[in-house]
N, CA, C and O atoms as a printed pandas DataFrame, in Angstrom:
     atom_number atom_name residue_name chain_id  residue_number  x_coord  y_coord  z_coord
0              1         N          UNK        A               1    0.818   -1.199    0.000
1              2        CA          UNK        A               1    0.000    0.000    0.000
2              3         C          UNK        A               1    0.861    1.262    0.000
3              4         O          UNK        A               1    0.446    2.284   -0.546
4              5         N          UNK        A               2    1.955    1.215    0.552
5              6        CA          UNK        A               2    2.515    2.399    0.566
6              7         C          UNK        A               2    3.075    3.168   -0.721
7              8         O          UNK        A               2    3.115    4.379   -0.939
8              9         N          UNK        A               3    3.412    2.298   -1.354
9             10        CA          UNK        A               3    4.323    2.507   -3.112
10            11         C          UNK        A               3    3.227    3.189   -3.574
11            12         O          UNK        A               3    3.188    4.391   -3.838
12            13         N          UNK        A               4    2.014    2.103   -3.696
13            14        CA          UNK        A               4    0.323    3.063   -4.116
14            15         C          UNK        A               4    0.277    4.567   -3.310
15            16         O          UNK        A               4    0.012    5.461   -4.113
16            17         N          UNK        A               5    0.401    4.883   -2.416
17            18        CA          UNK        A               5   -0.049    6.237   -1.804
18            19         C          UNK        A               5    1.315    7.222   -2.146
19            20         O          UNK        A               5    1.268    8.436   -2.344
20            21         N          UNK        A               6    2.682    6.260   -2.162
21            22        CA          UNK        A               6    3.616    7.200   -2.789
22            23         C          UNK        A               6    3.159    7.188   -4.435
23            24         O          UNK        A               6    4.047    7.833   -4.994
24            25         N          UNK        A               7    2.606    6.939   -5.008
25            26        CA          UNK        A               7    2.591    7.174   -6.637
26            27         C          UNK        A               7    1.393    8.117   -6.755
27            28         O          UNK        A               7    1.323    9.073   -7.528
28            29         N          UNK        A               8    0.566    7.765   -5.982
29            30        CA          UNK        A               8   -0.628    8.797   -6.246
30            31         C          UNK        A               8   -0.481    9.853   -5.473
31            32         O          UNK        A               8   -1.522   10.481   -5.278
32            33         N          UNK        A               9    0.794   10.388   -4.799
33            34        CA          UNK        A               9    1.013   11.401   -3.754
34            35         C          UNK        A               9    1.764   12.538   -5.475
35            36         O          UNK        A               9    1.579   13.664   -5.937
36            37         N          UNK        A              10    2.579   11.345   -5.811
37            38        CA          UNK        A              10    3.083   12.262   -7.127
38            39         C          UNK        A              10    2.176   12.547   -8.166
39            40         O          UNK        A              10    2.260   13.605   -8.790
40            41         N          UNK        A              11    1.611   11.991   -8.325
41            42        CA          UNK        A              11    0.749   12.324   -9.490
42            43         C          UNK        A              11   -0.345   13.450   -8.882
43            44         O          UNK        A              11   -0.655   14.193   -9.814
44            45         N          UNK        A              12   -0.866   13.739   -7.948
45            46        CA          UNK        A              12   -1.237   15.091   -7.746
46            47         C          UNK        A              12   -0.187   16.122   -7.160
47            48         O          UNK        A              12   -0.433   17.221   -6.665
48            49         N          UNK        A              13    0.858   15.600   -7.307
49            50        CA          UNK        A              13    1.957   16.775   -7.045
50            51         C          UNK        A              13    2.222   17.450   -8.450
51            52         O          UNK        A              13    2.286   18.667   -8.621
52            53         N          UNK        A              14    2.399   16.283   -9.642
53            54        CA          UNK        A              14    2.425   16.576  -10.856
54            55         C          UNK        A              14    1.514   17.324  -11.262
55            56         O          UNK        A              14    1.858   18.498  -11.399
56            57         N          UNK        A              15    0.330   17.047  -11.541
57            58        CA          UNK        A              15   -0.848   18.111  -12.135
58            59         C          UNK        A              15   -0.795   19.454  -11.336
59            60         O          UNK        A              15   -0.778   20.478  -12.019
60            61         N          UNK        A              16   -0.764   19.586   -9.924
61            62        CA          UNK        A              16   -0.717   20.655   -8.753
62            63         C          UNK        A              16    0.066   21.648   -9.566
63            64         O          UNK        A              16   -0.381   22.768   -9.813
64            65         N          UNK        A              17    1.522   21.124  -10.078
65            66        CA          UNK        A              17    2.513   21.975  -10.030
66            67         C          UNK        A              17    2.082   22.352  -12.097
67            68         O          UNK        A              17    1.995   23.450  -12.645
68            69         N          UNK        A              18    1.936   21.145  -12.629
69            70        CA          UNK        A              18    0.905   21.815  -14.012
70            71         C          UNK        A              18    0.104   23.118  -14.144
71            72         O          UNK        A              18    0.191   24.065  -14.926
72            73         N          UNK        A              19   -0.895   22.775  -12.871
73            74        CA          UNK        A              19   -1.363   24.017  -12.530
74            75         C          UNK        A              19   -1.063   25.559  -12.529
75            76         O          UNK        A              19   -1.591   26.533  -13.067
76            77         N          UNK        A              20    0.240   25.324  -11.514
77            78        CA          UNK        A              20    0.750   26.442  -11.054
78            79         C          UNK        A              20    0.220   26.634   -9.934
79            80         O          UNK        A              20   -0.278   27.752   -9.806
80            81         N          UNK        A              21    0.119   25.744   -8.805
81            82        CA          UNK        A              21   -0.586   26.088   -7.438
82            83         C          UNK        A              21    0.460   25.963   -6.379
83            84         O          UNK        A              21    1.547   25.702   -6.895
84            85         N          UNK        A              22    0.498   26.031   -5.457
85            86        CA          UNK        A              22    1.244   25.972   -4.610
86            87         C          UNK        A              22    0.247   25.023   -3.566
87            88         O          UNK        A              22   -0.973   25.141   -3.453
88            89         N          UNK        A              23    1.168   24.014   -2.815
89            90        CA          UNK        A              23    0.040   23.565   -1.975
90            91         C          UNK        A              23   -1.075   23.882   -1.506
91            92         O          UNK        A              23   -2.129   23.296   -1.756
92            93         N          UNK        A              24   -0.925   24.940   -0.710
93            94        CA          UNK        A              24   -1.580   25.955    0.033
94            95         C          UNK        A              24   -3.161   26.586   -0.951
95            96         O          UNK        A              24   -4.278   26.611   -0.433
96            97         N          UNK        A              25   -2.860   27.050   -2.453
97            98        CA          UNK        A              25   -3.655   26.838   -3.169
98            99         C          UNK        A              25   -4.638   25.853   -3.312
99           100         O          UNK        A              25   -5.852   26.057   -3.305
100          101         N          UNK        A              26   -3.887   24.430   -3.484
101          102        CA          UNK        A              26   -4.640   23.481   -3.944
102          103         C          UNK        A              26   -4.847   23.027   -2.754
103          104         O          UNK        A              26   -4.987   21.816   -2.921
104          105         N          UNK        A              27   -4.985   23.330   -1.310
105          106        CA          UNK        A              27   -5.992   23.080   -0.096
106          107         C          UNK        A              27   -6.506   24.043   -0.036
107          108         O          UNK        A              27   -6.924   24.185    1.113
108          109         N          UNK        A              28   -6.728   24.802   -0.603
109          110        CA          UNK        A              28   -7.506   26.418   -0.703
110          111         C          UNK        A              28   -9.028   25.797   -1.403
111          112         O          UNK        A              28  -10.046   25.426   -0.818
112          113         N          UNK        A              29   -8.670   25.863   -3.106
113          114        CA          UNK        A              29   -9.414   24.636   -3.549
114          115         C          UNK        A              29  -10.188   23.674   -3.158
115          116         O          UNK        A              29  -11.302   23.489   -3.649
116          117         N          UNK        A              30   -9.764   23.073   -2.383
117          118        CA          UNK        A              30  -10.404   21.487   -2.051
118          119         C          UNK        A              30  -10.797   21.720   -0.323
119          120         O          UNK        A              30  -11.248   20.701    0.200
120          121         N          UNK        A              31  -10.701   22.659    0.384
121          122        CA          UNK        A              31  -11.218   23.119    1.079
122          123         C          UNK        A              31  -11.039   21.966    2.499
123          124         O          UNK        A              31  -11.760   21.548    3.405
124          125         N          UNK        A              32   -9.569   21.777    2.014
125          126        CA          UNK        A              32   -8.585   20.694    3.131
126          127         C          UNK        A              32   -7.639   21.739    3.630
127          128         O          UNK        A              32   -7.501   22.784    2.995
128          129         N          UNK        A              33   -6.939   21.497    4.804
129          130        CA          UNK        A              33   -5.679   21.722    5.077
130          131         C          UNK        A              33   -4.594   21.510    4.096
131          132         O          UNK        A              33   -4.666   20.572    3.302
132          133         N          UNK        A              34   -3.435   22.455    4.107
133          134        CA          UNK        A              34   -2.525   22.229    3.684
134          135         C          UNK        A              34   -1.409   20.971    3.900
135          136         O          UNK        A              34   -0.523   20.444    3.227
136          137         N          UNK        A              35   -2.097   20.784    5.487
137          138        CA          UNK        A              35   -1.231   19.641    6.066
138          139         C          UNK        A              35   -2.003   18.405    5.037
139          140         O          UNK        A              35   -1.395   17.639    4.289
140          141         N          UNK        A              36   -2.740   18.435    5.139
141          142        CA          UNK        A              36   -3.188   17.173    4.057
142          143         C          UNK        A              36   -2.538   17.165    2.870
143          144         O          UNK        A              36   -1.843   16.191    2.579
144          145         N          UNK        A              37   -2.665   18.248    2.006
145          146        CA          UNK        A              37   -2.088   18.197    0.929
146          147         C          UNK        A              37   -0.553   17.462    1.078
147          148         O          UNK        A              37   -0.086   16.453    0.549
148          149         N          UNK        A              38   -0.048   18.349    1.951
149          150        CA          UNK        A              38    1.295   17.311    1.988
150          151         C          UNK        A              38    1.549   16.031    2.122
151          152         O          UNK        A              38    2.417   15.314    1.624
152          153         N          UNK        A              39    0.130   15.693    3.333
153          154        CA          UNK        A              39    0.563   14.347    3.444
154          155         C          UNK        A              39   -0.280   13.471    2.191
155          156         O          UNK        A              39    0.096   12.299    2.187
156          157         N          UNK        A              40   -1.138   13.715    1.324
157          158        CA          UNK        A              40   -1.304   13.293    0.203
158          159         C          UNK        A              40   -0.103   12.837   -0.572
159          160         O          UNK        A              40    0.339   11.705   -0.772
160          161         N          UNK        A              41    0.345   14.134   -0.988
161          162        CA          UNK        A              41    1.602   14.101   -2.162
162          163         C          UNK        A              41    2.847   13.554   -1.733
163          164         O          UNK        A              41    3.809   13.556   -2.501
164          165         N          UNK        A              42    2.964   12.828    0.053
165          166        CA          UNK        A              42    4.387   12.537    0.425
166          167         C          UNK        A              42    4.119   10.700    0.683
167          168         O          UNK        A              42    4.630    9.744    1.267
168          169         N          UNK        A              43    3.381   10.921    0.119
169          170        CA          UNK        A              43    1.989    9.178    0.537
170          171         C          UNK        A              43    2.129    8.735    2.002
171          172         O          UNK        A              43    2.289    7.601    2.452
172          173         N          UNK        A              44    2.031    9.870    2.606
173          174        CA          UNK        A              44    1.662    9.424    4.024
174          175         C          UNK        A              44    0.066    9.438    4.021
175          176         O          UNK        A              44   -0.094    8.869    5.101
176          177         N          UNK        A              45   -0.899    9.628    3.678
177          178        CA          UNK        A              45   -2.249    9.132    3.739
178          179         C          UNK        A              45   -2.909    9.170    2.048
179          180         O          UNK        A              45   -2.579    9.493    0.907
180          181         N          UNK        A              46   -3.899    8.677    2.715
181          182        CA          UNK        A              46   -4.847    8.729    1.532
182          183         C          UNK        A              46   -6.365    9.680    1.717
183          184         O          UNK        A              46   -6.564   10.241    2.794
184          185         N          UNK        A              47   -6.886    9.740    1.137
185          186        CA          UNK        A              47   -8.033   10.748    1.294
186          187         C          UNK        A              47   -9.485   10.354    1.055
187          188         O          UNK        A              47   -9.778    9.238    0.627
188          189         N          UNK        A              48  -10.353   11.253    1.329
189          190        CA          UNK        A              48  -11.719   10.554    0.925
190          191         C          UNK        A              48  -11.853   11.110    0.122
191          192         O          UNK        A              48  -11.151   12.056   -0.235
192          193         N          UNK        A              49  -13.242   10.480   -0.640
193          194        CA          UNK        A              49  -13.917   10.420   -1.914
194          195         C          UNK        A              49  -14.307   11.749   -1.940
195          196         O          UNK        A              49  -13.896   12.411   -2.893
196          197         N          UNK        A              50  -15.021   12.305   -1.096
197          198        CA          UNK        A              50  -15.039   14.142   -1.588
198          199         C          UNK        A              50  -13.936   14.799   -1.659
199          200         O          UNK        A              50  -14.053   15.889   -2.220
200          201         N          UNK        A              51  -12.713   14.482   -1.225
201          202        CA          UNK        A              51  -11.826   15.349   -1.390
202          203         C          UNK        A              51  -10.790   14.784   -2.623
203          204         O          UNK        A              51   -9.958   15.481   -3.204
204          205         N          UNK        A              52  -10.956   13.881   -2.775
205          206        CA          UNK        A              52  -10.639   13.414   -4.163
206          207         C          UNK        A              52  -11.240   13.879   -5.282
207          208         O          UNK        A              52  -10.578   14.063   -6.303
208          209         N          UNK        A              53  -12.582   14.128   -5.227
209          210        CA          UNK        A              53  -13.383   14.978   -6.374
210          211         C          UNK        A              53  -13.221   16.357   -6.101
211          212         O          UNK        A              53  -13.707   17.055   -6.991
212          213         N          UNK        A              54  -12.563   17.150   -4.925
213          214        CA          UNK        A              54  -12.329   18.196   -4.865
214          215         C          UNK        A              54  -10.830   18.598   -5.857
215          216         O          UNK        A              54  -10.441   19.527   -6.566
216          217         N          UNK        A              55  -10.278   17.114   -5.332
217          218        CA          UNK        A              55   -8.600   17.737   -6.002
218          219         C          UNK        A              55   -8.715   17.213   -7.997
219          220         O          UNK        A              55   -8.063   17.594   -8.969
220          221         N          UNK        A              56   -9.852   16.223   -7.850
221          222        CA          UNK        A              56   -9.426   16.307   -9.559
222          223         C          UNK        A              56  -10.549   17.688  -10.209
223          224         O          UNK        A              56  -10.405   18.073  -11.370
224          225         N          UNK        A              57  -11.520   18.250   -9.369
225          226        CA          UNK        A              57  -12.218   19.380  -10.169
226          227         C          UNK        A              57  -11.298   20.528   -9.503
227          228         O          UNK        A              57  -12.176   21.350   -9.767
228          229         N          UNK        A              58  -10.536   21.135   -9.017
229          230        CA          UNK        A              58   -9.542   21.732   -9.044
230          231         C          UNK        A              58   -8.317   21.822   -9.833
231          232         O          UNK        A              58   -7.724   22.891   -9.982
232          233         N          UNK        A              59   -7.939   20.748  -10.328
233          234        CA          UNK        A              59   -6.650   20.209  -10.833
234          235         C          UNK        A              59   -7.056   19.935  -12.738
235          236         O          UNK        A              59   -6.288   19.561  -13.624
236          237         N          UNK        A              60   -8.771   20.359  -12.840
237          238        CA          UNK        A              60   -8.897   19.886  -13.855
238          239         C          UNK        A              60   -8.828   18.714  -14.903
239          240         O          UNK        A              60   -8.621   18.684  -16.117
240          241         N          UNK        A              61   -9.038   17.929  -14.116
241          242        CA          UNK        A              61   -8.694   16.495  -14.772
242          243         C          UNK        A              61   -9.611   15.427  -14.203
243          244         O          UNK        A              61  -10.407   15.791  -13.337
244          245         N          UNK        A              62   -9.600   14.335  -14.527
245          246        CA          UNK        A              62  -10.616   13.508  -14.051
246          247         C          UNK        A              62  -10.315   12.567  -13.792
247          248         O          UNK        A              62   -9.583   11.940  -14.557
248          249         N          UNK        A              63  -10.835   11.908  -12.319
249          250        CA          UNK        A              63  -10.320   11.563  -11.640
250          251         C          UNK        A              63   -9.431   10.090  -11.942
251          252         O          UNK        A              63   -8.241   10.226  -11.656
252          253         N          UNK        A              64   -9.709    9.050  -12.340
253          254        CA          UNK        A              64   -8.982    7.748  -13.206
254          255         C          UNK        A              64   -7.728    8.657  -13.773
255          256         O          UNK        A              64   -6.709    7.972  -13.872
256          257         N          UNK        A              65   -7.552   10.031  -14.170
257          258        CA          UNK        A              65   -5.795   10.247  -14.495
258          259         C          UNK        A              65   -5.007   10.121  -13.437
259          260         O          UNK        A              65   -3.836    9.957  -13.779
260          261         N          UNK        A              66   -5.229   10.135  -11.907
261          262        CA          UNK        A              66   -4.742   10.648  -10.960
262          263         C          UNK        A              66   -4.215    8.921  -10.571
263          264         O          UNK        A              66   -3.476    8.539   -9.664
264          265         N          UNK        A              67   -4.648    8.435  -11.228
265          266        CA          UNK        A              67   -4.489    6.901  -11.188
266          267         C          UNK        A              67   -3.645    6.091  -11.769
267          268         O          UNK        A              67   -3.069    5.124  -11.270
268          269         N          UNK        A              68   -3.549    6.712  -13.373
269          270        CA          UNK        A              68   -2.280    5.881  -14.022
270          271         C          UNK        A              68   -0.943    6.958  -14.107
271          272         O          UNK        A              68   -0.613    8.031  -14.612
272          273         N          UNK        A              69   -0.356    5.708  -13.109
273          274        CA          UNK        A              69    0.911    5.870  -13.027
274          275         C          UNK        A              69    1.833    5.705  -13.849
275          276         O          UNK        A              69    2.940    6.167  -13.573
276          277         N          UNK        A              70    1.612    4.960  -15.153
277          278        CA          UNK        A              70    2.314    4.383  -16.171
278          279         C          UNK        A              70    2.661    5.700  -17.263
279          280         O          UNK        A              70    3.631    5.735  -18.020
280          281         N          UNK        A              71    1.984    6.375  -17.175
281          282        CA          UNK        A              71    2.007    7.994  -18.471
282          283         C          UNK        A              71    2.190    9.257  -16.965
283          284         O          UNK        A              71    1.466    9.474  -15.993
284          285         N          UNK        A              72    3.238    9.727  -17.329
285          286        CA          UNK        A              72    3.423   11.154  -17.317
286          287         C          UNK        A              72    2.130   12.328  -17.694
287          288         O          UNK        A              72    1.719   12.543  -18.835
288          289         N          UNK        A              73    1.680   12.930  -16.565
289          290        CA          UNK        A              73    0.493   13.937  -16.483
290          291         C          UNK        A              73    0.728   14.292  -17.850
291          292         O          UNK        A              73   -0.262   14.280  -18.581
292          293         N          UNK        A              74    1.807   14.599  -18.335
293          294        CA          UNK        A              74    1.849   15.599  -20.184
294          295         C          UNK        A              74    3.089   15.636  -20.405
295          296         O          UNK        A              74    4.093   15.774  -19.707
296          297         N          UNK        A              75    2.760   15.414  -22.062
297          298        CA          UNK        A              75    3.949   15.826  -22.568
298          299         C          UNK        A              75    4.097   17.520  -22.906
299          300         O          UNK        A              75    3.011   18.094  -22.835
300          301         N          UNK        A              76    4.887   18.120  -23.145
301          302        CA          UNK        A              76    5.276   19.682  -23.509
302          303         C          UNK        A              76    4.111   20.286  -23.982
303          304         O          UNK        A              76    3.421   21.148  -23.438
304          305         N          UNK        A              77    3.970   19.726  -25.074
305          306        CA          UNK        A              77    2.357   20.166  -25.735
306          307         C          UNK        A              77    0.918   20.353  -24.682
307          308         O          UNK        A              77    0.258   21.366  -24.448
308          309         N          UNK        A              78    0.766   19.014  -24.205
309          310        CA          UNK        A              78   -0.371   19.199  -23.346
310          311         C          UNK        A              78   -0.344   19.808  -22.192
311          312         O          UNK        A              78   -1.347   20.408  -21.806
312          313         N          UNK        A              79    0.883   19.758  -21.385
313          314        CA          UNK        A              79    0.902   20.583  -20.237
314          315         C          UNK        A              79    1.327   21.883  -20.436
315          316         O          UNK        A              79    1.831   22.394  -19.436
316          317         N          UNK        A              80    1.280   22.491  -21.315
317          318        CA          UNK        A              80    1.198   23.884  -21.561
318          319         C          UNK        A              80   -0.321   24.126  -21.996
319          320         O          UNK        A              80   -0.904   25.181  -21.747
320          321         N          UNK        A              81   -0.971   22.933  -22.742
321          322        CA          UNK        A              81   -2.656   23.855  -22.961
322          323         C          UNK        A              81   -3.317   23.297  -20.798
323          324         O          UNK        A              81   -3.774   24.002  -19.899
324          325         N          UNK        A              82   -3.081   22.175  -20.848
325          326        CA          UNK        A              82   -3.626   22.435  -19.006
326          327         C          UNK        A              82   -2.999   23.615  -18.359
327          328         O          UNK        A              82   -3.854   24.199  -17.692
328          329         N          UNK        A              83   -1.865   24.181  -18.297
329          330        CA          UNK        A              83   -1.796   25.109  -17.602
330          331         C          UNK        A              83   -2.650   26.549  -18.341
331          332         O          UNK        A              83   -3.286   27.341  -17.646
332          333         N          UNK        A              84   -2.575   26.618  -19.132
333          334        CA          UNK        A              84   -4.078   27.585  -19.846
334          335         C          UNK        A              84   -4.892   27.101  -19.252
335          336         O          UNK        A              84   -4.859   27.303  -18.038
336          337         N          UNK        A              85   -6.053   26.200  -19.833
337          338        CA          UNK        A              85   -7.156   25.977  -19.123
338          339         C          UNK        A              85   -7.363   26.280  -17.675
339          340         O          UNK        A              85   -8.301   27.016  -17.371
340          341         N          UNK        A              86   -6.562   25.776  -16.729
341          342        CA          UNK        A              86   -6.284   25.864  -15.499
342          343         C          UNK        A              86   -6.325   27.069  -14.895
343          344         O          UNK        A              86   -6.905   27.325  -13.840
344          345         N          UNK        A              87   -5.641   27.883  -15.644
345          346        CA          UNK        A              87   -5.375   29.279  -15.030
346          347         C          UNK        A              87   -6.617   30.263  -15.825
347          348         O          UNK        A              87   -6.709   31.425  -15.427
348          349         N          UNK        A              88   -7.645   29.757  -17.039
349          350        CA          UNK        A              88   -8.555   30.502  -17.586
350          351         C          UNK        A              88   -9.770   30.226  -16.725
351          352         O          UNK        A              88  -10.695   31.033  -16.627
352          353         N          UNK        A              89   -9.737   29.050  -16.102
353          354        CA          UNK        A              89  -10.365   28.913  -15.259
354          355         C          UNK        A              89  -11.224   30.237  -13.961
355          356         O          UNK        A              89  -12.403   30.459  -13.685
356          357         N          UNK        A              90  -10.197   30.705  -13.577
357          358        CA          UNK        A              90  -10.005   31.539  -12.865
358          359         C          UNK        A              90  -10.386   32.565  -12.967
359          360         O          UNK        A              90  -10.857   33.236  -12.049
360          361         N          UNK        A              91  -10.217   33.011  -14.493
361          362        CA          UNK        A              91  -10.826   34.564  -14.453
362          363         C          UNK        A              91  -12.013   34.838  -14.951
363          364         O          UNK        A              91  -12.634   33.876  -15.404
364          365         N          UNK        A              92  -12.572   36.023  -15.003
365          366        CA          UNK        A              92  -13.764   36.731  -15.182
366          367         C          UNK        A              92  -14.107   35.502  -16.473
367          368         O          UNK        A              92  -13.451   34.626  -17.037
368          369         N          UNK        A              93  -15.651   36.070  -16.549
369          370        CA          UNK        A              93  -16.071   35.580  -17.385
370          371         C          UNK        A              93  -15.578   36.600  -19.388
371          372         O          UNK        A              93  -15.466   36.227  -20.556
372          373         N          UNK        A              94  -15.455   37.940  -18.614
373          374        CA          UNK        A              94  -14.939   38.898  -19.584
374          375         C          UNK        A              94  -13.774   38.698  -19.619
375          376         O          UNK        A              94  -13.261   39.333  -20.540
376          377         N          UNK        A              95  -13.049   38.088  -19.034
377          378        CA          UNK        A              95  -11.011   37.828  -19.313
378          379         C          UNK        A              95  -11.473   36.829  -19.919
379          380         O          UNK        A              95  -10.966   36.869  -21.040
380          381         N          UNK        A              96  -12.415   35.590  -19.810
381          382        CA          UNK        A              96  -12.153   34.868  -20.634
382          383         C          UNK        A              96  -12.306   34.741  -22.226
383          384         O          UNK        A              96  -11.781   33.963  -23.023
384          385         N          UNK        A              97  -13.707   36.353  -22.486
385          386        CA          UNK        A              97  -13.314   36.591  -23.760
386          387         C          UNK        A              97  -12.286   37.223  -24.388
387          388         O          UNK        A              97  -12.010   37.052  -25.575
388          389         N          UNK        A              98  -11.538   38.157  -23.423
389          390        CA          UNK        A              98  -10.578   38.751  -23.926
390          391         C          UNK        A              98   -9.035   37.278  -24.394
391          392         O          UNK        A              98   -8.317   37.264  -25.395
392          393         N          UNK        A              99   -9.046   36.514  -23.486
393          394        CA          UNK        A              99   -8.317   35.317  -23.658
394          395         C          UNK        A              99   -8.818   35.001  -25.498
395          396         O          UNK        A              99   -8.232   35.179  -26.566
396          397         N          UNK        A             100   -9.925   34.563  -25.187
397          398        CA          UNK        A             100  -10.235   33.866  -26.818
398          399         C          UNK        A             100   -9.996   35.095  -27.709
399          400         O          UNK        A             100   -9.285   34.824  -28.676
400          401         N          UNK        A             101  -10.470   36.595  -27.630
401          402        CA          UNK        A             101   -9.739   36.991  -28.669
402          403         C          UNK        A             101   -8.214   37.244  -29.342
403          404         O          UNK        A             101   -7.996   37.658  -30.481
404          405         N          UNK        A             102   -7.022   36.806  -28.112
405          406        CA          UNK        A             102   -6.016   36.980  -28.404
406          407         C          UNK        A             102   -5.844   35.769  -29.057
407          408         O          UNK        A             102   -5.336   35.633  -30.170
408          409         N          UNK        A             103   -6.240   34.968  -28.406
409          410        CA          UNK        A             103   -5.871   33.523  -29.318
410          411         C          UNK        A             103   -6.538   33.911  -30.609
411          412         O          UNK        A             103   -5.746   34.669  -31.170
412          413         N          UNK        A             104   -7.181   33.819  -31.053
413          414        CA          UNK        A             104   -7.773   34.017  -32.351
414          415         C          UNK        A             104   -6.885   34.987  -33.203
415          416         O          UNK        A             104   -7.108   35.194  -34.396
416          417         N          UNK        A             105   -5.775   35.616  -32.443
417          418        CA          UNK        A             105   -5.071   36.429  -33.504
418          419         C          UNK        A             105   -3.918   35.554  -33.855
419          420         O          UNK        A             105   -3.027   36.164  -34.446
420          421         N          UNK        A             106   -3.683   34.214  -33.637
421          422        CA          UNK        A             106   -3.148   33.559  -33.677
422          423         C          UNK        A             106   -3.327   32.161  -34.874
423          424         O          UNK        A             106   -2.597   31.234  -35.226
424          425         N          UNK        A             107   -4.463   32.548  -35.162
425          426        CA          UNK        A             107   -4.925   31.366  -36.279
426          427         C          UNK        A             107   -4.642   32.040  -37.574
427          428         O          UNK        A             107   -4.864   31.457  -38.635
């Protein structure tokens, strides 16, 4: 059990830091302690089912990614559009059109 709670401690350390969150963030988010977060990501515990759906609808992803350990959260390509998404997340509903029109100067 422990290898399991160390692999899934990294793999939301991985997406976390995709993000751009800082622990503290992503228990901000999920509306845990920070001390949890750590002990998540250091596989000293495991967590419950709401706070597991807290950290993959925070983290943007769903939840079975947080699971395979075999693939790397992203390659270059994709973890640069999750950290967009992630961080568009966040703003106004009017930043997010201003977002799509810059992109669009781009096509």
């Amino acid at each position: 059990m422990d290898e399991f709670l160390k692999k899934f401690g990294e793999k939301v350390k991985e997406y976390r830091e995709l993000c751009g969150y800082s622990q503290e963030r992503l228990a901000e988010l999920c509306e845990v302690s920070t001390n949890t977060i750590n002990s998540i990501e250091n596989g000293k515990t495991f967590l419950t089912y709401q706070t597991l759906k807290n950290i993959s609808t925070a983290l943007n992803i769903q939840i079975p990614e947080l699971f395979n350990f075999e693939v790397k959260a992203a390659d270059e390509n994709n973890r640069l559009l999750h950290q967009i998404i992630a961080r568009a997340k966040n703003l106004t509903p009017a930043q997010q059109k201003q977002v799509i029109e810059i992109l669009k100067t781009f096509e």
